[in-house]
N, C-alpha and C positions, 0 to 999 in steps of 0.2 A: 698449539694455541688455538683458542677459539677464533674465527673468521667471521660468519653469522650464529649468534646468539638466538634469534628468532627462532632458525632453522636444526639447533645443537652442531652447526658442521664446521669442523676442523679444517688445519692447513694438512692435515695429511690425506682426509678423507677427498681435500683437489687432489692433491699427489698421487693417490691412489687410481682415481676415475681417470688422470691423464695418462697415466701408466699402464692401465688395463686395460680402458675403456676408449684411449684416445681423444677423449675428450679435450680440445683444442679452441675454443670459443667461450664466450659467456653463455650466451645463450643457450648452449648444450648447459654448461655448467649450473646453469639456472633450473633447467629444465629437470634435469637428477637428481639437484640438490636442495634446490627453493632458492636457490642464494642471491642476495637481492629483490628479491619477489616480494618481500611483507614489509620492512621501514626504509632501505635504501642505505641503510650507515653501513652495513659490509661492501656493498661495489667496491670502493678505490681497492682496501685491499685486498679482497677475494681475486682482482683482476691481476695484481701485484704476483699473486703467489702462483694463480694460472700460469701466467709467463713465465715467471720464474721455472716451474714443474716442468712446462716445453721445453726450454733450454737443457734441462736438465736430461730430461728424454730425449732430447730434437732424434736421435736415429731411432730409439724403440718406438717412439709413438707414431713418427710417417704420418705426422701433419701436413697437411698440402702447403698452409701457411711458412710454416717452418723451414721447409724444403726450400723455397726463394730468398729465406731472409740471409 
């Protein structure tokens, strides 16, 4: 499913960057992706699916966040 429209970026294209990439934050997420960066209507869920992707990962990705929750 599409997440940001602005940006073309997917819920798998998070899933991927978290899994690969580690990416564990928005702001990383923003930074690789656009996401949220141009109208702001992706945030809630783009942040939705991030978390989600963590958990999902929590032992591959060896997020520091992750590790205490």
């Amino acid at each position: 499913m599409y997440v940001c429209l602005c940006h073309s970026v997917t819920d798998t294209d998070i899933r991927r960057l978290v899994r690969t990439e580690g990416v564990c934050s928005m702001r990383e997420l923003s930074r690789q992706l656009g996401v949220a960066t141009q109208c702001g209507k992706c945030g809630r869920c783009a942040r939705e699916v991030l978390h989600d992707a963590m958990h999902e990962t929590r032992s591959e990705a060896g997020c520091p966040a992750l590790v205490a929750a």
